[in-house]
C-alpha positions, 0 to 999 in steps of 0.5 A: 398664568405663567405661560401666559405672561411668557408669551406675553414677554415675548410679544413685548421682546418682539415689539422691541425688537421691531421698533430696534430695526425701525431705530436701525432703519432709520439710522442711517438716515435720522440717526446719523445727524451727526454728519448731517450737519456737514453732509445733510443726511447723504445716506437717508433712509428714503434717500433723502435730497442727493443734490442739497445733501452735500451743502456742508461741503458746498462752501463756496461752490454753491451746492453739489450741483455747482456754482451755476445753478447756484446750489440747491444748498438747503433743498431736498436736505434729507428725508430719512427721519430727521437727517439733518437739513442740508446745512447752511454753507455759503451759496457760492456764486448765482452768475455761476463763478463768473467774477468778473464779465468784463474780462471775457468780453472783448470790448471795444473803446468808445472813444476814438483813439488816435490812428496808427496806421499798419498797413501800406494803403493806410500809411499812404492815406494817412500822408495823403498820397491817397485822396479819394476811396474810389483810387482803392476801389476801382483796383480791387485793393483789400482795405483791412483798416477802417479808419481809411474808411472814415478819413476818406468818407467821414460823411458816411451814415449808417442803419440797422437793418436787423437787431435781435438777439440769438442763442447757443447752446453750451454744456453750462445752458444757453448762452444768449448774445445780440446780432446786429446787421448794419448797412454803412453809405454815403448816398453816392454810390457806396454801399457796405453791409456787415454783421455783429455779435456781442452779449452787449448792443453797443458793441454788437453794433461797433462790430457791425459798422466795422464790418460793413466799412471793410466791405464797401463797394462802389456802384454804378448808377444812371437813367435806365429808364426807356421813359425817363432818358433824363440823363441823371443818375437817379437811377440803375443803368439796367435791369438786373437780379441778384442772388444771395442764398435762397433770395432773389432780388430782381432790380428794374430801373424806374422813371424820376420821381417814382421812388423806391418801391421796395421792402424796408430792408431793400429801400434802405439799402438802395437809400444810402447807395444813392439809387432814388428811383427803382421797382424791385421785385424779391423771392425766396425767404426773404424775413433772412434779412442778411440775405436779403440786404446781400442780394440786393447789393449783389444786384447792384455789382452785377450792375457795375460790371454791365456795360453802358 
């Protein structure tokens, strides 16, 4: 009987000393919720949340992650015996630390302030030395100002060939802005075509109605149709193709009264150039609308330099 009990003893010691280690064991992961609070179970037994366990630490940063993804602070908080729930902290900021979006954006007013002109040919516009835009245009003169532009042709009017929005990939995700392509035009002879990028349209658009002033052209129009001979200018004086990329646009004068026979974007573009009446033939990846809008305003320089 004594030896029974001995053994038995040593079952129950051993039993013991088993649900010790199991104790152990998890100690590191439940039994050190001491520090779970502050650091939610770090060391947990089935390595219990490395990303939420540092949320006691957190503050203000939002979780061990980082403000940008705005913490999994009270995620995956510990899973080792009871290793503490990754304690509260604040979550930080969910735009990713960004305070205040405005000061990284450049904004454009949009109220026209009054022009200060810094440039030569805009200090002779603004005294009116300078008259008409064709006087800057046929000597290749760089306008760099658009008020010069909108002092000059204030009836110019404008068209959004292509809104979407585009993406860039960055070390803090994708970051998502807008682009617009515009086309500017007075509808007698003058054509301008320019892009913008903005997180906002509006300012998308500013910057694009910008551009496209800077790069206005003039062209040349007339009746170069074998069957019309009308003498108006309703029309281009010659058959020509213009190339922009992989696109093609080929531009052949029609007979008054036909009308632009032409995609959107090409129709809006000979729109407000002033053409009326054309057939119009395009090849190429043609849904690039850019591409597209310059070949067609390709075709129409190349007419320019054609003589009559």
């Amino acid at each position: 009987m004594a030896e029974i009990s001995v053994n038995t003893e040593k079952k129950t010691d051993n039993a013991t000393s088993t649900t010790g280690r199991v104790t152990k064991g998890g100690s590191e992961g439940g039994n050190k919720s001491g520090d779970s609070g502050s650091r939610g179970g770090y060391k947990s037994g089935n390595r219990g949340g490395d990303i939420g366990s540092r949320s006691g630490d957190s503050g203000s940063r939002g979780g061990y992650r980082g403000g940008s993804r705005s913490g999994d602070s009270r995620g995956r908080s510990g899973f080792g015996g009871r290793g503490g729930f990754g304690g509260g902290g604040f979550r930080g900021d969910s735009r990713g630390n960004v305070v205040d979006l405005k000061r990284r954006v450049r904004r454009f007013d949009m109220e026209k302030a009054a022009w200060v002109p810094k440039t030569e040919i805009g200090k002779k516009v603004a005294n009116g030395e300078i008259k008409s835009i064709d006087e800057i245009l046929e000597k290749n003169i760089r306008i760099k100002e658009p008020e010069i532009i909108e002092k000059l042709l204030p009836n110019l009017e404008e068209e959004i060939l292509e809104n979407k929005r585009v993406q860039r990939v960055t070390t803090n995700g994708r970051v998502m802005r807008f682009k617009v392509i515009m086309a500017v035009g007075d509808g007698d002879g003058h054509i301008g075509i320019g892009q913008g990028k903005a997180k906002e349209v509006p300012i998308a658009i500013q910057q694009a109605v910008r551009a496209a002033k800077l790069n206005l052209i003039k062209i040349n129009r007339g009746c170069g149709s074998w069957f019309c001979n009308c003498g108006k200018q309703h029309t281009i004086p010659v058959t020509m193709v213009g190339t922009s990329g992989s696109v093609n646009v080929k531009l052949v004068p029609a007979t008054g009264g036909l009308g632009l026979v032409a995609g959107e974007v090409t129709k809006k573009v000979l729109s407000l150039a002033g053409i009326k009446d054309v057939w119009s033939w395009s090849s190429g990846h043609t849904r690039t609308s850019l591409n597209l809008a310059q070949a067609t305003v390709d075709a129409l320089v190349k007419c320019k330099e054609m003589k009559k």
